[in-house]
C-alpha positions as CSV (number, residue, x, y, z in Angstrom):
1,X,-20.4,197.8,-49.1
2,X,-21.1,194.4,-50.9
3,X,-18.4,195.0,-52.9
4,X,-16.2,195.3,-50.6
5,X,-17.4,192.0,-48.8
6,X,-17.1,190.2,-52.0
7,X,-13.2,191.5,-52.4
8,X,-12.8,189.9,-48.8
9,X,-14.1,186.9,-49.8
10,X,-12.1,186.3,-52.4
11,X,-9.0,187.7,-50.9
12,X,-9.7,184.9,-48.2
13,X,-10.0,182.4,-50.9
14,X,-7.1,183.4,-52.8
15,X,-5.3,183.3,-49.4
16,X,-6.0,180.1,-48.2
17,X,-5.7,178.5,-51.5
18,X,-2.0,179.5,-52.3
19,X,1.3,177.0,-51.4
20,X,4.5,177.1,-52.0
21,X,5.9,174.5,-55.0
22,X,8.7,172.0,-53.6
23,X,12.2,172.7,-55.3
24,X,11.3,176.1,-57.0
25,X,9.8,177.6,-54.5
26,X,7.0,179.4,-56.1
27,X,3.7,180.3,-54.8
28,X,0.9,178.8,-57.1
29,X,-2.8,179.1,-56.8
30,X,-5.0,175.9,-56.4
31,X,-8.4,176.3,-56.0
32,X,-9.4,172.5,-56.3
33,X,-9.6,170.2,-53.5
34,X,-6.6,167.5,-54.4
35,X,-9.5,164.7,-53.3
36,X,-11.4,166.0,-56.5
37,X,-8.7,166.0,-58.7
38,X,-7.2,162.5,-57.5
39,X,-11.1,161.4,-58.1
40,X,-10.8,162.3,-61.5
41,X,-7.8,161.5,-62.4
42,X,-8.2,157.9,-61.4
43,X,-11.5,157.4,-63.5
44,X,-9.9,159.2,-66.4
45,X,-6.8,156.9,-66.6
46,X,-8.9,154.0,-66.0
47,X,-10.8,154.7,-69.2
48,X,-8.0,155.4,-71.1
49,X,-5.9,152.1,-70.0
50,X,-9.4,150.4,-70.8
51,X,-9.1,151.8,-74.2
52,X,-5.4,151.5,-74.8
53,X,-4.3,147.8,-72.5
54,X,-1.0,148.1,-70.6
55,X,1.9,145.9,-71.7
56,X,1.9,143.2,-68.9
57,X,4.4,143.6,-65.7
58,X,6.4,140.7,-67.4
59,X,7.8,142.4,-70.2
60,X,11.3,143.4,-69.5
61,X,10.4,146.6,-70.7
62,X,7.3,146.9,-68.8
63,X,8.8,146.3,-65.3
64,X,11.9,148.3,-65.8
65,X,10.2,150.9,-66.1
66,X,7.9,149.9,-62.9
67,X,11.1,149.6,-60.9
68,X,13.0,152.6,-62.4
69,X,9.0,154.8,-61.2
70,X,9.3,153.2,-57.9
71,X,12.9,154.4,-57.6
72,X,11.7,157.9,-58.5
73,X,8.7,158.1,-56.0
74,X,10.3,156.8,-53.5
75,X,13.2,159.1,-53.8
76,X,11.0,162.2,-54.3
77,X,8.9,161.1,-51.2
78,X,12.7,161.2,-49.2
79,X,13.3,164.8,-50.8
80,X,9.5,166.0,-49.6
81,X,9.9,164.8,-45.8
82,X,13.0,166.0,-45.6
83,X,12.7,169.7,-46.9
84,X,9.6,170.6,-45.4
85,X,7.0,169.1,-47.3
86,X,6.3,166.0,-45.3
87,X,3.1,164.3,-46.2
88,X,2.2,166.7,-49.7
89,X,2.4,163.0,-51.6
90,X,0.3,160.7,-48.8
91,X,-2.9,160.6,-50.7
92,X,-0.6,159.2,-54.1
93,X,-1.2,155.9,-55.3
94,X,2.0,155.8,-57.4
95,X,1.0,153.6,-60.7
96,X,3.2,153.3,-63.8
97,X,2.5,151.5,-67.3
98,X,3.7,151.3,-70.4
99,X,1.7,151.2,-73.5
100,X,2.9,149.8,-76.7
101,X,2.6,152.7,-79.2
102,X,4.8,154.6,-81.5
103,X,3.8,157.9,-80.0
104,X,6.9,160.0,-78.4
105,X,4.7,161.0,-75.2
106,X,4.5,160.0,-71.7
107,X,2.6,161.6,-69.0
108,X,1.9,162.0,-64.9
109,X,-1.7,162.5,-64.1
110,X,-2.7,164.3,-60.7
111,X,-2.2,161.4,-57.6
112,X,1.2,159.7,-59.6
113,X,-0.7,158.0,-62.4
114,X,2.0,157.7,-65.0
115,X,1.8,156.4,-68.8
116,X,5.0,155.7,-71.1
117,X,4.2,155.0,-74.3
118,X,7.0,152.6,-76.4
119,X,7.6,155.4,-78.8
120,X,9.7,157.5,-76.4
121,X,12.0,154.8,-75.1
122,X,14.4,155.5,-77.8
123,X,15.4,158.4,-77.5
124,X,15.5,158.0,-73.7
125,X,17.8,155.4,-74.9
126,X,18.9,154.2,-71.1
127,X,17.5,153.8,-67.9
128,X,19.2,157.3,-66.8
129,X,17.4,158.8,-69.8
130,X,13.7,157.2,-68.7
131,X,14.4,158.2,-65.4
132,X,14.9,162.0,-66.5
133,X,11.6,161.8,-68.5
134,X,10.2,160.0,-65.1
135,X,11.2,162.8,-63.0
136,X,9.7,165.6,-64.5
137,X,6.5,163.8,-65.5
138,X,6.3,162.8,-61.6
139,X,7.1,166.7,-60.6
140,X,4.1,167.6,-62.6
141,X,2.3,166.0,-60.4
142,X,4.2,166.4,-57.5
143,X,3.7,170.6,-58.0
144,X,0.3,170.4,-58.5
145,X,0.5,171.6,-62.0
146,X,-3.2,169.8,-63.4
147,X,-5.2,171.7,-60.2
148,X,-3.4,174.6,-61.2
149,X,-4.3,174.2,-65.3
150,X,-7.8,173.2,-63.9
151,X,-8.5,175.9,-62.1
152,X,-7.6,178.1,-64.8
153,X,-9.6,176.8,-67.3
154,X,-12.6,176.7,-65.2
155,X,-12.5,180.6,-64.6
156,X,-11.5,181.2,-68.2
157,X,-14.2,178.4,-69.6
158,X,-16.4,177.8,-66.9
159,X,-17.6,181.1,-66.5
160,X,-16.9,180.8,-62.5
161,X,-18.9,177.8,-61.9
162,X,-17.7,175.5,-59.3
163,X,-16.1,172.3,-60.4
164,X,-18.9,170.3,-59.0
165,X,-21.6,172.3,-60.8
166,X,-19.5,171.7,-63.9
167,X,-19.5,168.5,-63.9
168,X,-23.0,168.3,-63.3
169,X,-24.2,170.7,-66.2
170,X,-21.3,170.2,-68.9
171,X,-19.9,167.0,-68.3
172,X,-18.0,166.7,-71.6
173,X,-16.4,170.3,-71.4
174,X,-15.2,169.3,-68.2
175,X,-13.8,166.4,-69.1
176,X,-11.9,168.0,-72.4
177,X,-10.8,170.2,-69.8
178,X,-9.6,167.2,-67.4
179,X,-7.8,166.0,-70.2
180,X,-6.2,169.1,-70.7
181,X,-5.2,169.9,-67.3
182,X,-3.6,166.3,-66.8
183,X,-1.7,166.7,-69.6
184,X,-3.4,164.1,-72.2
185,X,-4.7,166.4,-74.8
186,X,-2.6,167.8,-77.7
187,X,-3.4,171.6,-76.1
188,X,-2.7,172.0,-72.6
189,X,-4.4,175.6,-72.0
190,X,-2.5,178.7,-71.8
191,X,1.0,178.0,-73.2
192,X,3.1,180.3,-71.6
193,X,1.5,179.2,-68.2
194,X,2.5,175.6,-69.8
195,X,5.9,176.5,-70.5
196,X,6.8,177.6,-66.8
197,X,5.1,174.5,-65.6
198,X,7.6,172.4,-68.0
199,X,10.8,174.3,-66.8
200,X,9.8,174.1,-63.1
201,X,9.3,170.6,-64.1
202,X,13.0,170.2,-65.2
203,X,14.3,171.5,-62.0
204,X,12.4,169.0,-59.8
205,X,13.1,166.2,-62.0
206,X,16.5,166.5,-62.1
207,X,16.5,166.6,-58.4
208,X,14.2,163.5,-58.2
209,X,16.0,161.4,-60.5
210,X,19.5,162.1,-58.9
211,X,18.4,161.3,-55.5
212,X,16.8,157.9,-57.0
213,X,20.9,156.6,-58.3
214,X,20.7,158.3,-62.2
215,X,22.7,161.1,-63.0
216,X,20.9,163.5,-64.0
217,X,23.3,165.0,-66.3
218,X,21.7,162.1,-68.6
219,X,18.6,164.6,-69.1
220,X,20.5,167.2,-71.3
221,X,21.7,164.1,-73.5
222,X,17.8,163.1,-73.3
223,X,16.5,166.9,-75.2
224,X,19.9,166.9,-77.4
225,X,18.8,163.6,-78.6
226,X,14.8,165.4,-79.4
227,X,16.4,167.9,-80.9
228,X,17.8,165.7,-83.5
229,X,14.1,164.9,-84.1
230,X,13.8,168.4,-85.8
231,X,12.7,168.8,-89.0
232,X,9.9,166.7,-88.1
233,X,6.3,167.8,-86.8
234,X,6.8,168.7,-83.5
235,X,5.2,165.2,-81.5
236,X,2.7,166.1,-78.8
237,X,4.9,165.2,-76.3
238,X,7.0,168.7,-76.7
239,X,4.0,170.4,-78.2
240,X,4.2,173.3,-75.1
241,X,7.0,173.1,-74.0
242,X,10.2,175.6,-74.2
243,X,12.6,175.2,-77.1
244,X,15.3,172.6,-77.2
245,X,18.2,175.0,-76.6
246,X,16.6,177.4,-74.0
247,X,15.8,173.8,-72.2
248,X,19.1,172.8,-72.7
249,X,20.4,175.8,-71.2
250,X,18.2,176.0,-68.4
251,X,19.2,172.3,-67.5
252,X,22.6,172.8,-68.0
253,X,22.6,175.9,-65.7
254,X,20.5,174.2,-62.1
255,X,23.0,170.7,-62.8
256,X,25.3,171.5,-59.9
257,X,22.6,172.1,-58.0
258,X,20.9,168.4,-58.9
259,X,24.5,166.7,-58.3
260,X,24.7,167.3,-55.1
261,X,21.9,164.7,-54.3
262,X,23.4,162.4,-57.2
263,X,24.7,159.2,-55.4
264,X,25.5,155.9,-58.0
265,X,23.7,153.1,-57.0
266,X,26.5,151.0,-58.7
């Protein structure tokens, strides 16, 4: 009989925890409260910008990119209201910075909490190209995918303790595993798991960036160009995610979808 309770209980859970991701459509499991993980993610990117200082807003390079992430999150606020997920993106406080570093990496922590690093901008190469690397970073967090990572990792690692009790009783495994979920470490959990979030990713981005003004067809050119890279070690940046060509392919095949919220700004 108390088994039968306890299968209840979580079937309850497991029910009211599950949503439906923007774009893609697919239902996903998040078992942390967004609060929490927007909590977190804002103390973890303050200590790394403490660590690793921002290039100031008055670097050309530096605000282009600030305007080019407002484009995007404005544009991917427009797509939310207007296809049913009104309000998903209230509780963001949309930040972007660049950091001057040679590493080919860039990242979107839970709550739109963005890092570029220098390293990547050429081979984005234009601003359509950082906006395609915008856009998917910025779906990351628009889908949820760190809660999903998170919760994840706490059942496998955590051995079912709640986040709270975690954090309490192994603060430095939970934040490895923070740092994990977000995105920041050079492992991001369970890779196949990390390679569906990356190609859902792709999808939304495209969509994101073409309503912003940048043609998204600029994001193939952007994964031809790191595929030239090969040879090389792969750089963290791509460290999970699919293959060059099956991304490629994958791009290639939902661009007439993206195009039809393409509109030029010039």
């Amino acid at each position: 009989m108390k088994a039968n309770y306890l299968f209840l209980f979580l079937a309850t859970i497991v029910f009211h925890s599950c949503s439906t991701v923007p774009v893609t459509g697919r239902k996903q499991l998040k078992l942390l409260p967004s609060s929490q993980m927007h909590s977190m993610s804002a103390t973890e990117y303050d200590n790394f910008l403490s660590q690793n200082p921002p290039m100031s807003a008055s670097n050309p390079k530096a605000n282009n990119l600030k305007e080019i992430g407002a484009g995007i999150a404005a544009a991917t606020e427009k797509y939310l209201n207007e296809n049913g997920h009104k309000g998903l993106v209230d509780d963001f406080d949309w930040t972007f910075n660049l950091i001057d570093d040679p590493t080919l990496n860039a990242w979107c922590m839970p709550g739109g909490r963005v890092v570029f690093y220098t390293g990547i901008l050429p081979v984005c190469k234009n601003n359509n190209g950082i906006a395609a690397v915008m856009g998917h970073e910025v779906a990351h967090a628009v889908a949820r995918h760190g809660n999903e990572r998170m919760s994840q990792q706490l059942a496998l690692q955590g051995a079912g303790m709640s986040l709270s009790v975690l954090l309490q009783e192994e603060p430095q495994l939970t934040h490895d595993l923070a740092l994990q979920a977000f995105g920041m470490g050079s492992q991001f959990g369970v890779l196949a798991y990390s390679r569906k979030h990356e190609s859902e990713a792709d999808k939304m981005g495209l969509i994101f960036m073409a309503m912003a003004g940048y043609d998204p067809r600029e994001a193939v050119k952007v994964w031809e160009r790191m595929s030239e890279l090969g040879g090389q070690q792969p750089p963290e940046f791509l460290s999970t995610h699919p293959s060059h060509e099956t991304r490629i392919d994958d791009l290639n095949a939902f661009m007439d979808e993206a195009l039809k919220y393409y509109q030029p700004t010039n």
